[in-house]
C-alpha positions as CSV (number, residue, x, y, z in Angstrom):
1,X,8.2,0.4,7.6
2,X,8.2,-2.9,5.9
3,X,6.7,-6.0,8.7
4,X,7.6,-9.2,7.5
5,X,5.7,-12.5,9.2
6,X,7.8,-15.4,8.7
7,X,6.3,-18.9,9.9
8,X,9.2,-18.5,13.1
9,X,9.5,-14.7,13.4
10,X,8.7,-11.5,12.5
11,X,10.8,-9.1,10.8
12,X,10.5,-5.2,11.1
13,X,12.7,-3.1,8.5
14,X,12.7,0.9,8.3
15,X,14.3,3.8,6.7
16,X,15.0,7.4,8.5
17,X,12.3,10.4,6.9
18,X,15.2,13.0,6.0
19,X,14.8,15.7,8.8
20,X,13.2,13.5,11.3
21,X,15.5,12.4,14.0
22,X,16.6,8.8,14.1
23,X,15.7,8.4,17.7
24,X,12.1,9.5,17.2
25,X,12.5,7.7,13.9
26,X,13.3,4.4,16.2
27,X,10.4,5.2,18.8
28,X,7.8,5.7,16.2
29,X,9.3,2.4,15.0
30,X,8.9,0.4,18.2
31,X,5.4,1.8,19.0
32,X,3.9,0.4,15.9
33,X,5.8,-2.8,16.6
34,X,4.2,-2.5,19.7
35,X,0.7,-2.2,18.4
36,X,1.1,-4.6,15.5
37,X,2.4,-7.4,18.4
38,X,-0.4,-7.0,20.4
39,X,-2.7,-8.1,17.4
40,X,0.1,-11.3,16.7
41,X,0.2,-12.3,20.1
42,X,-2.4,-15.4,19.7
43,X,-0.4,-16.5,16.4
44,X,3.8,-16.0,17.7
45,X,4.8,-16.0,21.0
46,X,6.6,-12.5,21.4
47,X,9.3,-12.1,24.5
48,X,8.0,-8.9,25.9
49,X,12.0,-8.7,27.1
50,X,13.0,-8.1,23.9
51,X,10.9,-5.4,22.8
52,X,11.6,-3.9,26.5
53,X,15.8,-3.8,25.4
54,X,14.6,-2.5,21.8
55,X,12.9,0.6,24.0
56,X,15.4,0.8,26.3
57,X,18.4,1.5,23.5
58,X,16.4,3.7,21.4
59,X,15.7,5.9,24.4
60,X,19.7,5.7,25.6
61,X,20.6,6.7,22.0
């Protein structure tokens, strides 16, 4: 995973591991998301909503 911290935003881009699946590919993803925004929080405002639909789709996929 590649995090990007842009003055407005924060950018998260990631490749699948061949053989892993892509929808525990997309919730290892979002838990280091996770963990990385809770050390951001006092520099960018993060919507919690957001990350909530991000969680929400990778566990419908």
């Amino acid at each position: 995973s590649i995090l990007f911290l842009k003055p407005d935003s924060v950018e998260l881009q990631y490749t699948y591991i061949p053989g892993m699946s892509p929808k525990k590919r997309k919730l290892d993803v979002i838990r280091y998301f996770i963990n990385i925004a809770t050390l951001l929080g006092s520099s960018y405002n993060i919507e919690m909503s957001r990350i909530y639909q991000l969680l929400e789709n990778a566990l419908g996929d």
